[in-house]
N, C-alpha and C positions, 0 to 999 in steps of 0.2 A: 324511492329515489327518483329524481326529476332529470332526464336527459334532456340536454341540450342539441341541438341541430344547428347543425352549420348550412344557411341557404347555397344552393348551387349555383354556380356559374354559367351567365350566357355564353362569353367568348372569354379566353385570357388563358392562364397556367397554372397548373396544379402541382407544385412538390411536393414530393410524399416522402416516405421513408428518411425524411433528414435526420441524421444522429442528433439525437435526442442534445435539447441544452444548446442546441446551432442556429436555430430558426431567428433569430435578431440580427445572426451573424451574416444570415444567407440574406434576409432583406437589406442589410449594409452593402452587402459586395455588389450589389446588384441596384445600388441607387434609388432604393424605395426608400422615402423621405416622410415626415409631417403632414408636407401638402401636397398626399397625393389626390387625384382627382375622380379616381374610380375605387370600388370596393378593393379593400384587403384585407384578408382573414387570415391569423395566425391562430395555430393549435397545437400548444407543447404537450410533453408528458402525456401525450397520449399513447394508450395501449395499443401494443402491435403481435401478431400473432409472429412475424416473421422476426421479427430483432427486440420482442419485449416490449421496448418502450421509443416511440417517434415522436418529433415536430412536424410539423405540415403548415406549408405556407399556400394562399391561392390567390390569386391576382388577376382581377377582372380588366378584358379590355387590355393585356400584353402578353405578346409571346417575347421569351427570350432569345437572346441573339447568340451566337456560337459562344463569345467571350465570354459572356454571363454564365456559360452553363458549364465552361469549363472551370470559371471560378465557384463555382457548384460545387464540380468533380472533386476540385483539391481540400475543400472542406467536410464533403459530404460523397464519398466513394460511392456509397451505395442509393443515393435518392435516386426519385425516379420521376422523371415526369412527363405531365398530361397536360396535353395541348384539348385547351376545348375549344369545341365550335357550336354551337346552335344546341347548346344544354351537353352535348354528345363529347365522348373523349374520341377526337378526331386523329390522333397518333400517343402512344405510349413507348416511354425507350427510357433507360437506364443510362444515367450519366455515366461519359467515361473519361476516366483520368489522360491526357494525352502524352505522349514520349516525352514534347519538347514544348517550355512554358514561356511564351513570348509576348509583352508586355503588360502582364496582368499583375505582375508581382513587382517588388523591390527589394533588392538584395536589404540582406541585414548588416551588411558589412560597411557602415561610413565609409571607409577607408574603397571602398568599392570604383572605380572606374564610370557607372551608373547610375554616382551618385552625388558624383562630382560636376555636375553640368555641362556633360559633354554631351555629344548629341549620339549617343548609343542607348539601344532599346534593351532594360532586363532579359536577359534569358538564363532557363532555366533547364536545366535534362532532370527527368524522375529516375532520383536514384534506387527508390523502390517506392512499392503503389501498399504496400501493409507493411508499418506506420509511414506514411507518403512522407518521403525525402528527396527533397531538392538539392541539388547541386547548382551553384554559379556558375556559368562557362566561363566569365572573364575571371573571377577572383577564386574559383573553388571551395567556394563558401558552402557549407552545407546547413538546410535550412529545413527543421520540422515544426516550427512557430509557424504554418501557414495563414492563418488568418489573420494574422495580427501584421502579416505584408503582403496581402492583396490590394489591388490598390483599384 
């Protein structure tokens, strides 16, 4: 059987442990497009000792920004990621889900306050982190489609 190898990173990020089937989803929330202009490696269905089976995304040449990694969090509770520097994993931390979700989401609710063109920012309270549910503060909308209103 012929193993393949994935080359390592100078500088950029490493996600790891993404639930497996997510990794399109997590380069979506996160603005990685067609034409981007440094390496990026995707690795689904790959074997994991810790959860079975993972995706793994790595992106040379960017670290993520707080937003980014909370929109991680809401799709992917348990990724973990690695900040590289000069070949080296320079910090390792496990994304975390945050209490209260403000601007990175869109309610589901048309009818919504947020979505009517006023100038009010989504927010959202975690009404529980296992299966992550969101609650609307303006409209009390409860929302477990996360991905599909990231924004």
């Amino acid at each position: 059987m012929k193993e393949f190898k994935v080359t390592p990173i100078r500088n950029g990020t490493v996600i790891d442990h993404i639930q497996v089937g997510t990794a399109l989803k997590v380069l979506r929330i996160i603005g990685v497009k067609e034409d981007v202009s440094s390496t990026v490696s995707v690795l689904m269905h790959v074997p994991s000792k810790k959860a079975g089976w993972k995706d793994i995304v790595k992106i040379e040449d960017r670290e993520l920004d707080p937003k980014e990694l909370d929109k991680i969090a809401l799709i992917s509770p348990d990724a973990t990621i690695n900040i590289i520097r000069d070949f080296n994993v320079a910090e390792k931390f496990v994304v975390e889900v945050p209490q209260k979700i403000v601007g990175i989401m869109k309610c589901a609710n048309p009818g919504c306050i947020t979505n009517k063109n006023e100038p009010v920012e989504p927010e959202f309270v975690v009404e529980s982190k296992k299966p992550i549910t969101l609650r609307c503060i303006y409209c009390d909308r409860i929302t477990t489609d996360i991905s599909e209103n990231v924004i």
